[in-house]
Backbone as numpy.savetxt, mean C-alpha at the origin, in Angstrom:
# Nx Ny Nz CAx CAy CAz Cx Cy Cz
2.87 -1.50 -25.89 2.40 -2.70 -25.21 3.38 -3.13 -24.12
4.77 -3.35 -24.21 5.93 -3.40 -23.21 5.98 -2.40 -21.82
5.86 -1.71 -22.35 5.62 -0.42 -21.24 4.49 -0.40 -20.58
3.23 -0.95 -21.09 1.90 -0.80 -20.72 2.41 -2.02 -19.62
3.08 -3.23 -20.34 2.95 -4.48 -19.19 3.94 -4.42 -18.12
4.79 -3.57 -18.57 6.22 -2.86 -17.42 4.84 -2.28 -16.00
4.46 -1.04 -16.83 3.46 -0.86 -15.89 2.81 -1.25 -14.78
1.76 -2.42 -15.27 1.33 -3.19 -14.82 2.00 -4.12 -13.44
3.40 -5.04 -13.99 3.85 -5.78 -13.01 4.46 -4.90 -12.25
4.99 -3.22 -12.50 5.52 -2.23 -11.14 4.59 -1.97 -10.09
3.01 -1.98 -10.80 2.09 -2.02 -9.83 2.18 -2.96 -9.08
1.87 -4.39 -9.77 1.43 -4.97 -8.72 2.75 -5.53 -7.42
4.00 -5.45 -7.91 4.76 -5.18 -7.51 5.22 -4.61 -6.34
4.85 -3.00 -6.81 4.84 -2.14 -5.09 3.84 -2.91 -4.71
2.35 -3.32 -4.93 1.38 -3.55 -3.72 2.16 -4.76 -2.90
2.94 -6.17 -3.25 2.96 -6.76 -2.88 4.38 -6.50 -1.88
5.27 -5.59 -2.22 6.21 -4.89 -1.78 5.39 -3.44 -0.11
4.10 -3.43 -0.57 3.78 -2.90 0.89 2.92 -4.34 1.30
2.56 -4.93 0.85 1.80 -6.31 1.63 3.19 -6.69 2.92
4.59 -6.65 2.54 5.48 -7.08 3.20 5.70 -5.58 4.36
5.68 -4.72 3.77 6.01 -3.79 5.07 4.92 -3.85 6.00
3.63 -3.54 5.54 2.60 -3.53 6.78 2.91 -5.53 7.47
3.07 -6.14 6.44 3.41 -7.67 7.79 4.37 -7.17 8.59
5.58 -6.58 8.18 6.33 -6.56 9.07 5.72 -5.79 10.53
4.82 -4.27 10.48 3.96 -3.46 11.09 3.24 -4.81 11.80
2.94 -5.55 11.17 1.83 -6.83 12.00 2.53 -7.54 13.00
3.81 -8.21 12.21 4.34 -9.05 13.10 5.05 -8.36 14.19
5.37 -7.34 14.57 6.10 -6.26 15.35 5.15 -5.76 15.93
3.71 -5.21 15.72 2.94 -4.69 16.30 1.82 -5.31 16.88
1.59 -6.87 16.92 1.26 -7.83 17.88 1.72 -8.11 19.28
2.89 -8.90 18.74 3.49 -9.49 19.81 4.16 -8.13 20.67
4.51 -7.02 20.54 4.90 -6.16 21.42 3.98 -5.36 22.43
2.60 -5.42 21.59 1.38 -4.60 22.03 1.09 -5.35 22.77
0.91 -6.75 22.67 0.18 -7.57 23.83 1.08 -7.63 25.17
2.71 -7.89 24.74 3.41 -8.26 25.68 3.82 -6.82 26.26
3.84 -5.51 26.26 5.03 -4.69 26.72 3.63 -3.29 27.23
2.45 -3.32 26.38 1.59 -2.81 26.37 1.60 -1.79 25.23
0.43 -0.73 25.21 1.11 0.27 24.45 1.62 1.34 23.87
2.17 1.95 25.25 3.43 2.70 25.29 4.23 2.09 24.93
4.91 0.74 25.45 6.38 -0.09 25.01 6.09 -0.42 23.57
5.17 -0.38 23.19 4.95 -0.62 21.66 5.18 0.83 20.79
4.62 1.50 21.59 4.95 2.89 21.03 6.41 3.41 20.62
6.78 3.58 21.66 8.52 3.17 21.96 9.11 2.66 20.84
9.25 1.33 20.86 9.61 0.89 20.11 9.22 1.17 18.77
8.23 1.90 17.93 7.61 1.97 16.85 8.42 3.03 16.25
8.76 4.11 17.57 9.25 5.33 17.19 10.59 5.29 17.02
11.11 4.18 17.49 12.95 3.93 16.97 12.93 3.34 15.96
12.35 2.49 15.52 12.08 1.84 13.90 11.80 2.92 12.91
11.03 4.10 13.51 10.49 4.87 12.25 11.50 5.88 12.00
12.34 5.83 12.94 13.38 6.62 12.37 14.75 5.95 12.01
14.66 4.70 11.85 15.47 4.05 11.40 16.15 4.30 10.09
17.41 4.48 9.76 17.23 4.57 8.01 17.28 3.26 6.90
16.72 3.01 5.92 16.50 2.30 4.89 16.91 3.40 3.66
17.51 2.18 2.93 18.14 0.82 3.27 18.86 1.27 4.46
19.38 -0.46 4.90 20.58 -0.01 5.93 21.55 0.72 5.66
22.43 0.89 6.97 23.75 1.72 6.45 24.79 0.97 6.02
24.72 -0.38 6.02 25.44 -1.32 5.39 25.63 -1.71 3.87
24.71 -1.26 3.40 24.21 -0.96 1.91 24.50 0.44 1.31
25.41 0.36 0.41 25.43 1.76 -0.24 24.76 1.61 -1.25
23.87 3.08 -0.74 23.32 3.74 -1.97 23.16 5.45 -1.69
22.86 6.18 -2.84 23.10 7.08 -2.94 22.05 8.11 -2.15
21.04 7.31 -1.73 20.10 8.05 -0.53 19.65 7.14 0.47
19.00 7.70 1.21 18.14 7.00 2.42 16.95 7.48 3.19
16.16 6.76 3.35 14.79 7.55 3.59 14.57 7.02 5.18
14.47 7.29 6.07 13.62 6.90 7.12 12.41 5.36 7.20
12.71 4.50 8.03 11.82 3.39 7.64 10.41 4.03 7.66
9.50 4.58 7.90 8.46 5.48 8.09 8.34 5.85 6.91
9.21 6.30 6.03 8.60 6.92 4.93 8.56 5.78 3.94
8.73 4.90 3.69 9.15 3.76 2.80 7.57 3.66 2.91
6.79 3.45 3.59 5.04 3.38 3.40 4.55 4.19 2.55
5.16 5.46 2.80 4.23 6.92 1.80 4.96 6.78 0.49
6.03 6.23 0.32 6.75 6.14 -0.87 5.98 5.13 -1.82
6.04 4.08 -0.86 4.96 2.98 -2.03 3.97 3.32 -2.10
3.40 3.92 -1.30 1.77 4.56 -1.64 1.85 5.23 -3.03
3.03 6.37 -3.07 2.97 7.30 -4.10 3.01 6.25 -5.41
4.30 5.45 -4.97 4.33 4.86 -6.72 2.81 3.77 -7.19
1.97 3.38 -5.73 1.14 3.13 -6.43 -0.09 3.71 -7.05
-0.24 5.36 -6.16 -0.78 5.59 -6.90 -0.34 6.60 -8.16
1.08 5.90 -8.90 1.17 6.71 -10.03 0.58 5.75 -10.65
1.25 4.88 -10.88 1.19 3.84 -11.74 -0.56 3.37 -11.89
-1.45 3.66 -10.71 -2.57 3.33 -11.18 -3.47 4.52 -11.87
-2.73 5.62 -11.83 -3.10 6.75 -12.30 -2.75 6.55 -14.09
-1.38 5.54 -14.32 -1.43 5.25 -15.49 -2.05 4.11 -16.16
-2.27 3.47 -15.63 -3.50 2.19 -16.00 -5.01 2.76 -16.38
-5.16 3.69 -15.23 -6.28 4.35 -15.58 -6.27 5.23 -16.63
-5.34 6.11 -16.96 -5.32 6.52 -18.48 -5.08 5.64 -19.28
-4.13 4.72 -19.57 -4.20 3.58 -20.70 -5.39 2.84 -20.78
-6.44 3.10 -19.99 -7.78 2.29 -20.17 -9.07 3.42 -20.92
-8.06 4.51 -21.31 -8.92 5.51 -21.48 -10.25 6.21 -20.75
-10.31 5.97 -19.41 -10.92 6.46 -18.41 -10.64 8.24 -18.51
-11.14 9.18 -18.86 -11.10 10.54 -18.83 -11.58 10.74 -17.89
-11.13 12.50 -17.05 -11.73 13.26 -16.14 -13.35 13.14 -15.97
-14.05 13.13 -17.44 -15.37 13.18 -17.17 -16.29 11.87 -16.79
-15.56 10.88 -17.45 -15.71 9.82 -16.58 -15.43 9.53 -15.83
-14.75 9.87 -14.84 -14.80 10.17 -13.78 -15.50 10.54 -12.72
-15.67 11.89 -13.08 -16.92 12.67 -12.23 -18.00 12.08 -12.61
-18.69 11.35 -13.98 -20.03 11.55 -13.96 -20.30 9.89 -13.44
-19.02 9.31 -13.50 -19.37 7.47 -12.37 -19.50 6.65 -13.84
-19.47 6.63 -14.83 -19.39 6.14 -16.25 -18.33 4.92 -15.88
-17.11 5.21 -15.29 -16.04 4.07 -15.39 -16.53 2.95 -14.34
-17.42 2.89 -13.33 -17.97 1.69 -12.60 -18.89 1.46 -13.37
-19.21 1.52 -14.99 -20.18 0.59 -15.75 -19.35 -0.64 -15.81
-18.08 -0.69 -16.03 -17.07 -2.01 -16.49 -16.52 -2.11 -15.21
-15.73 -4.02 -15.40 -15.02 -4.60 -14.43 -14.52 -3.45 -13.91
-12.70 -3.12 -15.05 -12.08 -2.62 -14.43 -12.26 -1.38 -13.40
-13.29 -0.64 -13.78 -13.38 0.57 -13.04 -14.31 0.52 -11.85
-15.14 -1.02 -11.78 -15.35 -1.19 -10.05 -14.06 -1.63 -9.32
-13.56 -2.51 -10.07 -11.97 -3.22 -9.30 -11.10 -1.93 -9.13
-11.08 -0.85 -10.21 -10.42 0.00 -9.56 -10.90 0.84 -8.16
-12.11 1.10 -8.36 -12.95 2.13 -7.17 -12.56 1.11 -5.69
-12.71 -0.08 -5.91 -12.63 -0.79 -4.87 -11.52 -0.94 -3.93
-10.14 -0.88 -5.18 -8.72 -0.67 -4.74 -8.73 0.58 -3.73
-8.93 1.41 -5.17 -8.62 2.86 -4.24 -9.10 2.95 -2.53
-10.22 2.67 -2.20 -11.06 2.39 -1.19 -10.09 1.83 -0.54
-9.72 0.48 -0.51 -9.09 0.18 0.39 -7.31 0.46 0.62
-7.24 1.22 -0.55 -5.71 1.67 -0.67 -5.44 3.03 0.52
-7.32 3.31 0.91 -7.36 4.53 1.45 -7.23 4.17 3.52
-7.96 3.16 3.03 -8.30 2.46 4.31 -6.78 1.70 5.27
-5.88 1.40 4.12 -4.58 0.79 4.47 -3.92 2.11 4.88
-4.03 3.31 4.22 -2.91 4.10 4.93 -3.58 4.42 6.12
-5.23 5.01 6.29 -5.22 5.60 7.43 -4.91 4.27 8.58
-5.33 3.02 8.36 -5.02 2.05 9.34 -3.66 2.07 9.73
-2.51 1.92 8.69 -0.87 2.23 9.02 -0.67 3.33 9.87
-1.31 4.78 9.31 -1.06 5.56 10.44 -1.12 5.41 12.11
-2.85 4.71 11.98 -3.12 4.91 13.18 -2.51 3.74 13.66
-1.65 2.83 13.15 -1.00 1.51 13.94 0.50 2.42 14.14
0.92 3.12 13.82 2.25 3.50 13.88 2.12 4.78 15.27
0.58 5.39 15.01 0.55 6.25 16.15 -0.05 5.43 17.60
-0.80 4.62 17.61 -1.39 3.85 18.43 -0.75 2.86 18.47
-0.28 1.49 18.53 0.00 0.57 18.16 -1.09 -0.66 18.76
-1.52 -1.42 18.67 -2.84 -2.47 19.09 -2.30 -4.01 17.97
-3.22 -4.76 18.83 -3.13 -6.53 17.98 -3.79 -6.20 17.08
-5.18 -5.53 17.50 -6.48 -5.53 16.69 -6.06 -4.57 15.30
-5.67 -3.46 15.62 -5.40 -2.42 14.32 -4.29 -3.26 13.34
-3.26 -4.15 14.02 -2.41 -4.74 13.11 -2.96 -5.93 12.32
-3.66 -6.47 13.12 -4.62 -7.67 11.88 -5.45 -6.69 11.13
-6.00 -6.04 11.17 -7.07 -5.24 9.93 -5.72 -4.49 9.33
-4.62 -4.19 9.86 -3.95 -3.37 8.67 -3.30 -4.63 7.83
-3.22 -5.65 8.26 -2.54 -7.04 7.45 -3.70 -7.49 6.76
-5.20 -7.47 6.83 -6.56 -7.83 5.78 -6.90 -6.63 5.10
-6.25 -5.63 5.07 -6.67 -4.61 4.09 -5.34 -4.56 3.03
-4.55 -4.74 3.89 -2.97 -5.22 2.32 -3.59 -6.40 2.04
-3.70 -7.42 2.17 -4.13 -8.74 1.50 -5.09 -8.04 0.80
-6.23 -7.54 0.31 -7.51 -7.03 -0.08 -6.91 -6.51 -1.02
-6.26 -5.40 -0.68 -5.24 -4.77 -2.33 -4.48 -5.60 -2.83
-3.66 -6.36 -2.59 -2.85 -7.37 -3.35 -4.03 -7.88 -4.32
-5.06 -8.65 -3.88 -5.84 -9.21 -4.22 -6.53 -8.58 -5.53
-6.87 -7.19 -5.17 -7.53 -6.40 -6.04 -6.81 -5.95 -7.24
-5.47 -6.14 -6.94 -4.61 -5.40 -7.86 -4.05 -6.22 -8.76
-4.42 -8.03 -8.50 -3.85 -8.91 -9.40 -5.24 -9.34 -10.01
-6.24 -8.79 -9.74 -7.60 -8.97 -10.53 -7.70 -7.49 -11.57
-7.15 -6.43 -10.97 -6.73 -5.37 -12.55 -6.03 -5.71 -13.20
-5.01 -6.30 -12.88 -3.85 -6.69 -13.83 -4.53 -8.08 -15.24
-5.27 -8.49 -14.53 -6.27 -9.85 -15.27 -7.12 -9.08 -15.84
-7.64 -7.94 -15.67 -8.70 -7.14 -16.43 -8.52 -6.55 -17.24
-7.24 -5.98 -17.31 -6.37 -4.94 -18.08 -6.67 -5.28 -19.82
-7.05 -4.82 -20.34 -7.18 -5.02 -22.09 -8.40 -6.12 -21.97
-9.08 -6.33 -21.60 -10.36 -7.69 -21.80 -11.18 -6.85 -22.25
């Protein structure tokens, strides 16, 4: 049960932990796109993404590129929802045969995933493109998963 609820708050956790990176993608990829255009947004996107995190002011024993810190939380979220979904006893065959959108959790999950899918390709294409417009839909599709992911967490064992 500890571990199941460890689980749980690591999920929702990373989501709200990328809700803050794509703002940051928002608040950086507004005001530069409108003002500099976007090439100068581009520019600038591409010295951030190779930035390293943590800083170099911070020791720790690795460092990833700010760029990858997106695909990283992606991964841990989708481990961790890969383990919710087995602790809910959701099997492969329910799976394939659509059995797990009879219950809450497994529309709230289908729904996540969906937009968990929709947030990366939007991040991409804001990191390759940069626009106002792509950065507000990539800031309402993290809000949408936050959202979704503290309504699994409420579903979890009901």
């Amino acid at each position: 049960m500890a571990a199941h609820l460890i689980i749980v708050f690591l999920h929702i956790m990373t989501s709200i932990v990328w809700v803050g990176y794509v703002l940051f993608w928002t608040i950086v990829a507004g005001p530069i796109a409108r003002s500099g255009g976007s090439s100068e947004a581009a520019r600038v996107f591409e010295a951030v993404n190779r930035a390293p995190w943590p800083p170099r002011k911070i020791p720790t024993p690795f460092r990833f590129k700010f760029s990858q810190v997106g695909g990283l939380l992606l991964i841990v979220l989708a481990i961790t929802g890969f383990v919710l979904v087995v602790a809910e006893g959701i099997g492969p065959g329910d799976l394939l045969s659509g059995r797990f959108l009879a219950d809450r959790f497994g529309r709230l999950l289908a729904a996540k995933l969906v937009f968990v899918a929709l947030l990366a390709v939007l991040q991409f294409r804001l990191a390759a493109r940069p626009s106002q417009r792509s950065a507000y839909a990539n800031l309402a599709a993290a809000v949408v998963v936050v959202v979704l992911s503290a309504l699994l967490a409420r579903s979890v064992g009901k």
